[in-house]
C-alpha positions in Angstrom: -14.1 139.5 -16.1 -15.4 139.2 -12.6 -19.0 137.1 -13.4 -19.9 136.8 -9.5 -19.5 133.0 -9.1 -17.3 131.7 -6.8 -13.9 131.2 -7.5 -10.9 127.6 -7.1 -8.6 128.3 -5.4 -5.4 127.4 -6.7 -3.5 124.6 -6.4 -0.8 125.9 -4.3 -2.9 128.6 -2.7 -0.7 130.1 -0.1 0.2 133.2 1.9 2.7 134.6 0.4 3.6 138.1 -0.9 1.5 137.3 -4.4 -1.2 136.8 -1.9 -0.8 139.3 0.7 1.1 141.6 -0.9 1.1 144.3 1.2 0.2 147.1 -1.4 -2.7 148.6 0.5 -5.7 149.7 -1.1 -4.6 151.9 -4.3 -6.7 154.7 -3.2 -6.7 157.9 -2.4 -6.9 157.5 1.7 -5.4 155.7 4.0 -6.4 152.8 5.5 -5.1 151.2 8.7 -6.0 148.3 10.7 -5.5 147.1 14.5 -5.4 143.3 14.9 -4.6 141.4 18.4 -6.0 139.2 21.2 -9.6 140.4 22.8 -8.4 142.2 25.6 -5.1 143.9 24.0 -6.3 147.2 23.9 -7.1 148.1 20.0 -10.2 150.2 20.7 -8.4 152.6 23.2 -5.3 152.8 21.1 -7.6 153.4 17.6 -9.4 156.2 19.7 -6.3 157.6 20.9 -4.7 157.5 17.5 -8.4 159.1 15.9 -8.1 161.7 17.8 -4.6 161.9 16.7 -5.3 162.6 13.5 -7.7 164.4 13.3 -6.1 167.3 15.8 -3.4 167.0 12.9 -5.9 167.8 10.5 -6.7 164.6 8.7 -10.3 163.9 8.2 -10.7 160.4 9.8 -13.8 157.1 9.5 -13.5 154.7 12.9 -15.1 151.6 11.9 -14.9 147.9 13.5 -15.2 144.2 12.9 -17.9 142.7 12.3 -19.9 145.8 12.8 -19.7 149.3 11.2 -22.9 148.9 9.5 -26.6 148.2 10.6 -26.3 144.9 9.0 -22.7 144.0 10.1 -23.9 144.9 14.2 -26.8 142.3 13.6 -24.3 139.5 12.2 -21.9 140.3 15.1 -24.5 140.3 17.6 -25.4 136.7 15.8 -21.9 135.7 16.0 -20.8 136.5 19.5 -24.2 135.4 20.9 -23.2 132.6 23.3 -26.7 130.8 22.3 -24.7 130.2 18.9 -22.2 128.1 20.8 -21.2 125.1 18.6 -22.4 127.3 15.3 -20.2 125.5 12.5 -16.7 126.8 11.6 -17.6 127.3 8.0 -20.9 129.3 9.1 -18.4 131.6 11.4 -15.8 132.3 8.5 -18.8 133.2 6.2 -20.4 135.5 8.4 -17.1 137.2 9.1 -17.2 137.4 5.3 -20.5 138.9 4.6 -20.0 141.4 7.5 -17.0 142.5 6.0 -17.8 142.7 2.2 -20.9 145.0 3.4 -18.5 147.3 6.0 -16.2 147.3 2.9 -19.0 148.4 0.3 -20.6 150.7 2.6 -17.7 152.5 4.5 -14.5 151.5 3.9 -14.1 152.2 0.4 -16.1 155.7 0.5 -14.2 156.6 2.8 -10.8 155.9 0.9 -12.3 157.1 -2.0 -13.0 160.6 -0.6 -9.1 160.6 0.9 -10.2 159.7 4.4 -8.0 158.2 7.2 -9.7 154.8 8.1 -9.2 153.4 11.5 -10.6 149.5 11.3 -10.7 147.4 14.8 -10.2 143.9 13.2 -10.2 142.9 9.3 -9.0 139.9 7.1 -6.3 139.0 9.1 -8.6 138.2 12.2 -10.5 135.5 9.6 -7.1 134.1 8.5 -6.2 133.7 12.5 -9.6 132.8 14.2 -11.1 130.8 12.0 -8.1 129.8 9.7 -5.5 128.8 12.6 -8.0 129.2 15.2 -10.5 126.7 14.2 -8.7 124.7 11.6 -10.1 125.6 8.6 -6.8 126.6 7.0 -6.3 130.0 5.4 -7.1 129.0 1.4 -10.5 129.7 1.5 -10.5 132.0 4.1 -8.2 133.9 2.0 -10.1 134.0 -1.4 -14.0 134.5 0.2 -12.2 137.4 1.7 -10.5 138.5 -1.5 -13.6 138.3 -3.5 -16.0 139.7 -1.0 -14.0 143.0 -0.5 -12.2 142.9 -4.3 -9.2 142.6 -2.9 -9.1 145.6 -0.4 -6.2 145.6 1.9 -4.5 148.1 4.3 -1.6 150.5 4.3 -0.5 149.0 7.3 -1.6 147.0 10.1 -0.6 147.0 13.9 -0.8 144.1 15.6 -1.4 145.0 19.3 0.8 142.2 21.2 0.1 141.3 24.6 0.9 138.9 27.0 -1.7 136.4 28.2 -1.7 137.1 31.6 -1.8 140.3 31.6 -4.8 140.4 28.4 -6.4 138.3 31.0 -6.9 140.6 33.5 -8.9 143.0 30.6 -11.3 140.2 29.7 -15.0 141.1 30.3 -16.7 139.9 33.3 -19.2 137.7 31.3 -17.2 136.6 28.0 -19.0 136.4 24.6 -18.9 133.1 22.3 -15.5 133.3 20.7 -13.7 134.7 24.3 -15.8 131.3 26.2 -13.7 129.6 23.9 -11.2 126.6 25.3 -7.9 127.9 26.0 -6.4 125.5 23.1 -8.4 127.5 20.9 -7.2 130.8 22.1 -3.9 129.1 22.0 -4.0 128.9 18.1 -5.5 132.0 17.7 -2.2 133.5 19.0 0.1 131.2 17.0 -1.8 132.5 14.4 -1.2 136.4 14.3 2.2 135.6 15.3 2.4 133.2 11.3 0.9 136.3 9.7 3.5 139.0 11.1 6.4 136.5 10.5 5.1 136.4 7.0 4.1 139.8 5.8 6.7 142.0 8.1 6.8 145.0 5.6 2.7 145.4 6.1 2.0 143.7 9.6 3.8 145.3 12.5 4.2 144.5 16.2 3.6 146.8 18.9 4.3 146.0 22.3 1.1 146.1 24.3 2.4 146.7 27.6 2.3 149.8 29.5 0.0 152.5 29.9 -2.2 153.4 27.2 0.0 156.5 26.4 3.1 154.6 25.9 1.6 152.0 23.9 0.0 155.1 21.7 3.3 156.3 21.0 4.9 153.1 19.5 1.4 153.1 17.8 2.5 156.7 16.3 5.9 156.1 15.5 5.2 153.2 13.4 2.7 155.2 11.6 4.8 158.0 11.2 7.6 155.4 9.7 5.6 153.5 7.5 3.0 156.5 6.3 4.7 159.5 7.5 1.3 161.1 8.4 2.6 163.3 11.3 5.6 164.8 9.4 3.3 167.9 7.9 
C-alpha cells in the first residue's frame, strides 16, 4: 500500500529492464516522448509530428518539460534562471521532480486516460541524463523520486533526437539559459548519458538521426512511430 513516505531504494538499484521496463503507460492513449541535446530540434519535430496526427485523425495533448502547467512554467522559469547559477544538484533533480509529478497529475494522465496522443518535449530520461550523468548524482534516486512522483508513468516510446555537437551548436540561443551556460564537461556527460540510456533500453528508446532538414528528420521520426505504434497504418 502506497502510504506517501518516501521510499530505499534497493540495494542493487539499477537501470535495467525491471526498472525501465519499457511497458509504457497501460492506458488507453498513447504517450510519446522526445529526448536530445538543447538545440537538436525536438520542438519542431513534436510540432511537425502533432500536426501529423491529428490530420490523421487522432486527437493529440503537446506538453513540455518542466512546464505544461502554471506551476511547472514557474519551476522552469526558477530552474533556467541564470541568477540560480550554482543552485545545488539535489535542489535541481527535485524540482525536475515536482514539475513533473504535477504535469503528470494534471495533463499527462487525463490525457491518456481519455485515449489521447501525448506529445512530451523532455521527461524522466532528461533527469536520469542531466542531473544523473550530467551532474553526478547517479541515477538511483533520480530513478525512484521520479517513479514515485509520477506512479510509475512511462512512455510507449521515446525518440531520442541525435545530433552532432557542432552542428547543435549552431541552434543554441543567442543568450543561453542556466543549464546551456553550463561548462562544456558538463554537456559532455549529458551526452554520454542519453547515449547509456539508449544502449540500455533499445526496445523503448530509439535514435533518430538529427541531421537534415526538418522534413527529413520528420520522416525517420514517423517511420519509427509507425514501426513501433503503427499509428499511421489506419
Amino acid at each position: 500500500m502506497d502510504d506517501g513516505r518516501f521510499p530505499l531504494p534497493p540495494e542493487d538499484a539499477s537501470l535495467d529492464d525491471s526498472v525501465l521496463s519499457g511497458m509504457g503507460s497501460c492506458l488507453k492513449g498513447v504517450f510519446i516522448t522526445f529526448e536530445g541535446m538543447d538545440g537538436c530540434g525536438k520542438s519542431t519535430q513534436i510540432e511537425l509530428l502533432a500536426k501529423a496526427l491529428t490530420d490523421h485523425g487522432y486527437v493529440v495533448t503537446v506538453t513540455r518539460e518542466p512546464g505544461g502547467t502554471p506551476l511547472g512554467e514557474g519551476i522552469r522559469s526558477m530552474l533556467l534562471d541564470p541568477k540560480h547559477q550554482g543552485m545545488s544538484a539535489r535542489a535541481e533533480a527535485l524540482l525536475y521532480a515536482a514539475a513533473r509529478a504535477h504535469l503528470v497529475e494534471q495533463v499527462i494522465r487525463p490525457a491518456l486516460e481519455d485515449g489521447q496522443i501525448v506529445l512530451c518535449d523532455r521527461y524522466i530520461d532528461s533527469s536520469l541524463a542531466y542531473q544523473g550523468f550530467g551532474r553526478g548524482l547517479g541515477t538511483d534516486y533520480i530513478m525512484l523520486v521520479n517513479d514515485w512522483g509520477t506512479q510509475g508513468l512511462y512512455p510507449d516510446v521515446t525518440l531520442f533526437l541525435d545530433l552532432d555537437d557542432s552542428l547543435r551548436s549552431t541552434r543554441m540561443a543567442a543568450v543561453p539559459d542556466r543549464l546551456e551556460a553550463e561548462d562544456e564537461s558538463f554537456h559532455q556527460r549529458v551526452a554520454h548519458g542519453f547515449r547509456e540510456l539508449l544502449n540500455m533500453q533499445p526496445h523503448r528508446i530509439r535514435r533518430v538521426d538529427a541531421t537534415g532538414s526538418a522534413a527529413e528528420v520528420q520522416e525517420r521520426v514517423r517511420a519509427i512511430i509507425e514501426q513501433e505504434l503503427e499509428l499511421f497504418s489506419h
